[in-house]
Each structure stands twice: as C-alpha cells, then as structure tokens.
C-alpha positions in Angstrom: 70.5 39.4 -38.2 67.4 36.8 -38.9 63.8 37.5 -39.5 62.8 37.8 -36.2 65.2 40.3 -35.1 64.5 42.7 -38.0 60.6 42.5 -37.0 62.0 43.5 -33.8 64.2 46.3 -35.2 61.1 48.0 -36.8 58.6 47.5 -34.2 60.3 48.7 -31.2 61.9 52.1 -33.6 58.3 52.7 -34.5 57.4 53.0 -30.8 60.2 53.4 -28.7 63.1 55.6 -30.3 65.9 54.5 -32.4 68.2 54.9 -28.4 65.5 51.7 -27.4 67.0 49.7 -30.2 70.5 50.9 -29.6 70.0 49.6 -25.9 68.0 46.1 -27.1 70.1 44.4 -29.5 73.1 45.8 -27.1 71.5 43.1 -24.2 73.0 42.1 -21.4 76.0 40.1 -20.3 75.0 36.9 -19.6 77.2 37.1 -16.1 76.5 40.2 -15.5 74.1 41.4 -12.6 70.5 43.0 -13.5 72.1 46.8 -12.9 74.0 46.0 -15.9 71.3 46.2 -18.8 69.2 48.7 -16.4 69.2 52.1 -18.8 67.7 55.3 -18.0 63.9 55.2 -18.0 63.6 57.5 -21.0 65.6 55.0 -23.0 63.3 52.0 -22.5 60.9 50.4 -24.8 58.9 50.2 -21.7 58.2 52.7 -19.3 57.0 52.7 -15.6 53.3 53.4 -14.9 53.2 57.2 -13.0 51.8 57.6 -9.5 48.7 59.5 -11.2 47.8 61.4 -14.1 45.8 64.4 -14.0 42.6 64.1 -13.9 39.0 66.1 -13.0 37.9 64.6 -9.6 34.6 65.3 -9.7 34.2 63.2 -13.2 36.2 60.3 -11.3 33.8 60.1 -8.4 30.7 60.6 -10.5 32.3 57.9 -13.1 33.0 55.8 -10.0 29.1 55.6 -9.2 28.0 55.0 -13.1 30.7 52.6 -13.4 28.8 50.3 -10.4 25.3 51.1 -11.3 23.2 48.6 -12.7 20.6 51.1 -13.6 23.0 51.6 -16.8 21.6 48.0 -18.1 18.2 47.0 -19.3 17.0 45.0 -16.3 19.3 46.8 -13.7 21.5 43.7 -13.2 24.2 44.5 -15.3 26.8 47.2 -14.5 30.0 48.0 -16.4 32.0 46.1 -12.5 29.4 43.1 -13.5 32.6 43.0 -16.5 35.4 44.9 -15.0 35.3 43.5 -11.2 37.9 46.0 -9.4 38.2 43.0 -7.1 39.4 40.6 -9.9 42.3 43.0 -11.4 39.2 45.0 -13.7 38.5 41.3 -15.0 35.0 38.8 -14.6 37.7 35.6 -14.5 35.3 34.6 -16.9 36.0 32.9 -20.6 33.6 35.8 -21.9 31.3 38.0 -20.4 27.8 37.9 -18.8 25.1 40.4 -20.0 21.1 40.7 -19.5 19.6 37.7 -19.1 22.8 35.8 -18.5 23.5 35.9 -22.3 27.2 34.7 -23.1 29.1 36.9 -24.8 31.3 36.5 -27.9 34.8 37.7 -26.1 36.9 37.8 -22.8 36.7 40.8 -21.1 39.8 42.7 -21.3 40.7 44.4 -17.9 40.0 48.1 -17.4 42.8 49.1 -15.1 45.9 50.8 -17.1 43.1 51.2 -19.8 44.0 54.7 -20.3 47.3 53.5 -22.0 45.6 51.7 -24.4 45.8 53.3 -27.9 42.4 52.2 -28.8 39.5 50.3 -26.9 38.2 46.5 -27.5 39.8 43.6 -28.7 39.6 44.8 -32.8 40.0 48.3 -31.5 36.8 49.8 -32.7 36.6 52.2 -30.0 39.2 54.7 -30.3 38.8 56.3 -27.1 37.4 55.5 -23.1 34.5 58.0 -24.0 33.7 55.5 -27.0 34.2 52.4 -25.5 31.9 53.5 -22.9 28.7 53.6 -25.0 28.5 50.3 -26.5 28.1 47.8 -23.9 24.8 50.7 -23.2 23.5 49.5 -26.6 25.0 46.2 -27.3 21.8 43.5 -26.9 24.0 41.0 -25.4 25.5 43.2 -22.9 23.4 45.9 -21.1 20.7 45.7 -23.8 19.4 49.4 -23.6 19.8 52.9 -24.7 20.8 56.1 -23.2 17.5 58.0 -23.5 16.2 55.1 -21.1 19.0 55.1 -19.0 18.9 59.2 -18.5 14.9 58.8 -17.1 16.0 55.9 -14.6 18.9 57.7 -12.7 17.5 61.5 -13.3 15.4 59.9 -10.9 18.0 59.7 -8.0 18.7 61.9 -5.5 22.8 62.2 -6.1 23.0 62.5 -10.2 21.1 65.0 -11.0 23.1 67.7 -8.7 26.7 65.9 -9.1 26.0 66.4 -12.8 24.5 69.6 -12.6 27.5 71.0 -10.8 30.3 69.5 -13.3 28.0 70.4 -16.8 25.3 73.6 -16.7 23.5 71.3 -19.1 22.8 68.8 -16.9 22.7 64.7 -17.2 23.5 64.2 -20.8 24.5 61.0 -22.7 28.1 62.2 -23.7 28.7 63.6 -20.0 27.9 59.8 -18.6 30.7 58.7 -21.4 32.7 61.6 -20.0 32.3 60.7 -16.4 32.7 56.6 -16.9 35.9 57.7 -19.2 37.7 60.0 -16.4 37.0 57.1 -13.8 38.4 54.4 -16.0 41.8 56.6 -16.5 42.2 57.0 -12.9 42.4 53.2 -12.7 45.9 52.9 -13.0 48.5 50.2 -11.0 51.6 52.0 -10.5 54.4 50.0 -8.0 54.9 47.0 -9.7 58.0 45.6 -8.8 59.2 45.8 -12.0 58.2 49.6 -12.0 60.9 50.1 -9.3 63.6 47.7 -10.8 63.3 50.3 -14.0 63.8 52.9 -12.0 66.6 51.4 -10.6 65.6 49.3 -7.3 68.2 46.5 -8.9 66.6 44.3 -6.0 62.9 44.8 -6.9 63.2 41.7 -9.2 63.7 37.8 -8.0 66.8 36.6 -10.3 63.9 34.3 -12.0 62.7 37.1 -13.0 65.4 39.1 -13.7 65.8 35.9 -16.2 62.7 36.1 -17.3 63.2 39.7 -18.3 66.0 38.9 -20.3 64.1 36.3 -22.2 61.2 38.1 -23.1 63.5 40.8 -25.1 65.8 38.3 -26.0 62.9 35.9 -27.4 61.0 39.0 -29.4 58.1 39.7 -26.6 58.8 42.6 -26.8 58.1 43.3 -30.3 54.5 43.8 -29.9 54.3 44.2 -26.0 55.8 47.8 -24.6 55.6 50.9 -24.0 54.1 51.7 -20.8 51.3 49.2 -20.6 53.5 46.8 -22.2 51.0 46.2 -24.9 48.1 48.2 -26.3 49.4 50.0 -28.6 49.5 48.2 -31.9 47.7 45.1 -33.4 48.8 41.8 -34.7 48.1 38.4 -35.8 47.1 35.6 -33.5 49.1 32.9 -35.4 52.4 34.5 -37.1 54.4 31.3 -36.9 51.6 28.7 -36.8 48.0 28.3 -37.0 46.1 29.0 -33.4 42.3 28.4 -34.5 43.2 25.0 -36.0 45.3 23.6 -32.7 42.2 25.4 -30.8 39.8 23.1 -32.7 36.1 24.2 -33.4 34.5 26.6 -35.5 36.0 29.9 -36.2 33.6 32.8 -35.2 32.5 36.3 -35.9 34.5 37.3 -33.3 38.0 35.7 -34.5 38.0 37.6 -37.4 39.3 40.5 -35.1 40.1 43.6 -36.4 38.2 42.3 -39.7 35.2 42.8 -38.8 35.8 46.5 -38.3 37.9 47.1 -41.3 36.7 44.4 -44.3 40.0 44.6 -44.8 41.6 40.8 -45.4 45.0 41.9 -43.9 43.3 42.4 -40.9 41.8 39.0 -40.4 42.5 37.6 -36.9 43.9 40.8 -36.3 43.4 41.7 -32.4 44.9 44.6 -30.5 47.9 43.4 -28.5 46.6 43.5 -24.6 48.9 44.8 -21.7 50.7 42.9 -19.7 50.1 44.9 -16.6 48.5 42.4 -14.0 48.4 39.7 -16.5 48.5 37.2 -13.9 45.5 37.9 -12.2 43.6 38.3 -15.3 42.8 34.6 -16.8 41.7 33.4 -18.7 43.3 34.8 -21.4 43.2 35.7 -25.1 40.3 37.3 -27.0 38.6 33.9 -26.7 39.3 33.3 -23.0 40.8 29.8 -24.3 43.3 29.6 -22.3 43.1 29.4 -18.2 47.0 29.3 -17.2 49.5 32.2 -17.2 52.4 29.2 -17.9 49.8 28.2 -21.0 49.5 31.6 -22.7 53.1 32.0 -22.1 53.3 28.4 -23.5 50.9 29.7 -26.3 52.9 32.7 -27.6 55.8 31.0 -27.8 54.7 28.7 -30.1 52.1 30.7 -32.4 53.6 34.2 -32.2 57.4 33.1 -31.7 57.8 29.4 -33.3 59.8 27.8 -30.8 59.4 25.7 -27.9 60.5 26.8 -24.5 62.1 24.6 -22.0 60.5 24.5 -18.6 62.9 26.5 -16.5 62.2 29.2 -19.3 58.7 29.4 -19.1 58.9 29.5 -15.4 61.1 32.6 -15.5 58.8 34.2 -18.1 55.9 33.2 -15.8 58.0 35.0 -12.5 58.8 38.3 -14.6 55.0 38.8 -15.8 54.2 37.8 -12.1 56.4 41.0 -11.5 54.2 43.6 -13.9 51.1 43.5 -10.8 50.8 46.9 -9.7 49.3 48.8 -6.6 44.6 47.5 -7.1 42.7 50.7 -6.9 40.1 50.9 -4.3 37.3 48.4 -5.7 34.1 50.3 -3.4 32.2 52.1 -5.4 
C-alpha cells in the first residue's frame, strides 16, 4: 500500500470507525452493480443528512428574522442573507463578500446550509461554534461594521423583538441570545434528500451510473480522505497544496487571508491551512475555494486533483466526479424570511 492510501488509512479510522476502512480498501468490483459496495449506513465514512434535528422553534423563527435584518449592520444594508443568500444554496455567488459601503472582503463566503455539521466555523476555523461565528461579521469593519450595544437600541425599537425575545429569555434582548437565536436558525438549515442520501440508504437507482462512477472514483482516488462524514467535509483541516504548489499556479501575491489557519494559530504547520468545506450542494455554490478563484465545479474538481491528489484526470473522469458531486444537492430550505 503507497503513500496515499496509508493517508487514507488514518484519516478515515480517525473519523469513521476502523469497519469504514474495512469497507474502503474492500471497494467495489469493477463489474459489479452500485448495490454491490452499498454497506449499511452506520458503516460508512459518510453518512446521510437526517430529515431534522431537534431544535427550539421559537429561536429558529426569531433567528430567521435576525438572520434577514439589515438593522444588524452599521448602515442597515447589510444582513447575514446579504452573505448567505437562501436563494443561492446559503452562498452570494460571489468571489468574496460584500460588506458596508460595498467593501470587498478578503474570502468567499462559505454556504451556511448543513453548517451545523461543521466542526468549527470560517475558513481557519476560528469560530468554534454557530453562536461564535455569529458575532463577528457584527464587529468585523469590512462586514457589518458595528457593535452589539448599537444593534440592541435599533431593533429594541421594533414592535416584534422585543416580545419574541421576552417570551424565549426573562432577560430580554441580549447580545448572546441574538447569537443564540441566529445559531438555532442556522442549524435548522439543513438539505436532507439528496440523491445520494437515498442511494446510501439503499435506493440503488437514486444514482445515474456516471455517478455511480464518480462515486467510486472519489474513494478510489483519496477524496475521501479529507471530505466525509455527514457533510462530507468540515470536520478537519488541511493544506491547500499537498502534492504541488496552488498560490504559485494561482499567480499574484499571497495574502493575509492565505495563510489560513495561521493566522489563528502562529503556528507554521498551519500555514495555508483551511478547514476542509462540505460538499453538500457544492455545485450550486461557485465560486469556490477560500479565495473564490475558481468559477467551475469541473475546475475545482480539476484543481484537487492536481494540488491535493497529484495526478491528472482524464475527461470522462472528471465528468463522473462532476455527476456524483451534482448528486450531494439536497432538499433548499424555505429562503422567505
């Protein structure tokens, strides 16, 4: 067994069970039909998103309203959908994001739906929960350029808050119990469905054969290394560039904001570190990468497979890896606020 396939070994019995590995390097038959390498859910390194978790519904439909209310930035342009458009998969389809004063920002906006899988928040994970996360776009001066206190005296102004919290918290509108509500909201954002949910739990037929093909090549390649688990993705970091150098082929400078998990850390190890995103939906969620370099699904496909996995894929491969992450789009949540 080569390099890759120990890097495999470790990653996937670190997440998924020692049975996951068993089942992995076991693989398919290469004539045999998809039913053949289709094991019980609770021996996969990937898992289907559930119909719902549990969740507090009056927090979700308060979150809901935060969540679209551009009271929440400075100049009340900006609202946490202005980034995470429900009608665009939780995206902006953006490069990077828009704040106050249509300042750029410094990353692509990751999408918020399945976000509740995620093991940590931001590309260099320095938010380690929803609650977290939800505070610093508030603060960042990019972003929504203001501060809760400010925030609080604008919408303890309107009619519905003040009540809607009131009847949730005795205390009242209070900075953590926005973070709370926005948090709950977030979770409930969730896209079970996919039709690769119902080929793993055993709709054989759910799947095209291309994708069915491209299933078998994103195990067989080493995807699946760093993308699984339920969210397939989003619960580990890594290096943007294991097998070649992706800042150099993208050409200009390298900013603040490639040095990833660095700039949390100091540490040197973590340089160009970036959580690993979720796969869920990936294809209505370009551009892609923590730079928003890329604009094609085939190109970041194209893209890992050279810098992550060192090889070149022929066309009919990419086009099956393109059809199986096609097949990871899950039922949208209701965008109206």
């Amino acid at each position: 067994m080569g390099t890759r396939g120990y890097m495999i070994l470790l990653a996937i019995a670190a997440t998924a069970g020692l049975a996951a590995v068993a089942w992995l390097f076991a693989g398919p038959a290469a004539e045999e039909p998809a039913r053949a390498f289709v094991p019980p859910a609770t021996e996969q390194p990937i898992t289907p998103i559930p119909d719902a978790l549990p969740l507090d519904a009056r927090k979700v439909a308060l979150g809901r309203r935060l969540f679209h209310d551009k009271r929440l930035s400075r100049d009340d342009t900006i609202s946490c959908a202005s980034c995470h458009d429900l009608k665009l998969a939780g995206s902006d389809g953006r490069p990077v994001g828009v704040g106050v004063d249509n300042q750029m920002g410094t990353v692509n906006s990751p999408t918020v739906l399945n976000s509740a899988f995620n093991f940590s928040q931001f590309w260099d994970g320095r938010a380690a929960t929803l609650e977290e996360q939800a505070e610093g776009p508030v603060h960042n001066p990019i972003e929504m350029a203001t501060n809760w206190k400010t925030v609080i005296e604008k919408i303890s102004r309107d009619a519905y808050y003040p009540g809607a919290f009131k009847a949730i918290w005795p205390d009242g509108i209070q900075a953590a119990h926005i973070q709370s509500a926005i948090a709950e909201f977030e979770r409930s954002l969730i896209t079970p469905g996919a039709p690769f949910d119902r080929y793993l739990k055993g709709e054989e037929h759910a799947l095209s054969a291309e994708a069915r093909k491209g299933w078998d090549l994103f195990r067989n390649l080493g995807c699946i290394a760093c993308h699984h688990g339920v969210n397939l993705g989003g619960n580990m970091y890594a290096n943007l560039g294991v097998m070649g150098d992706y800042f150099a082929a993208r050409g200009g400078s390298i900013a603040k904001s490639d040095l990833g998990r660095f700039n949390v850390t100091g540490r040197e190890e973590d340089r160009h570190m970036f959580k690993v995103p979720g796969l869920r939906n990936v294809a209505q969620t370009a551009p892609y990468f923590h730079d928003g370099a890329v604009p094609s699904l085939a190109g970041a496909v194209d893209t890992m497979a050279r810098f992550q996995l060192g090889v070149e894929l022929a066309d009919a491969d990419k086009r099956a890896l393109v059809a199986f992450l096609q097949a990871l789009s899950g039922r949208m949540p209701e965008a109206a606020p």
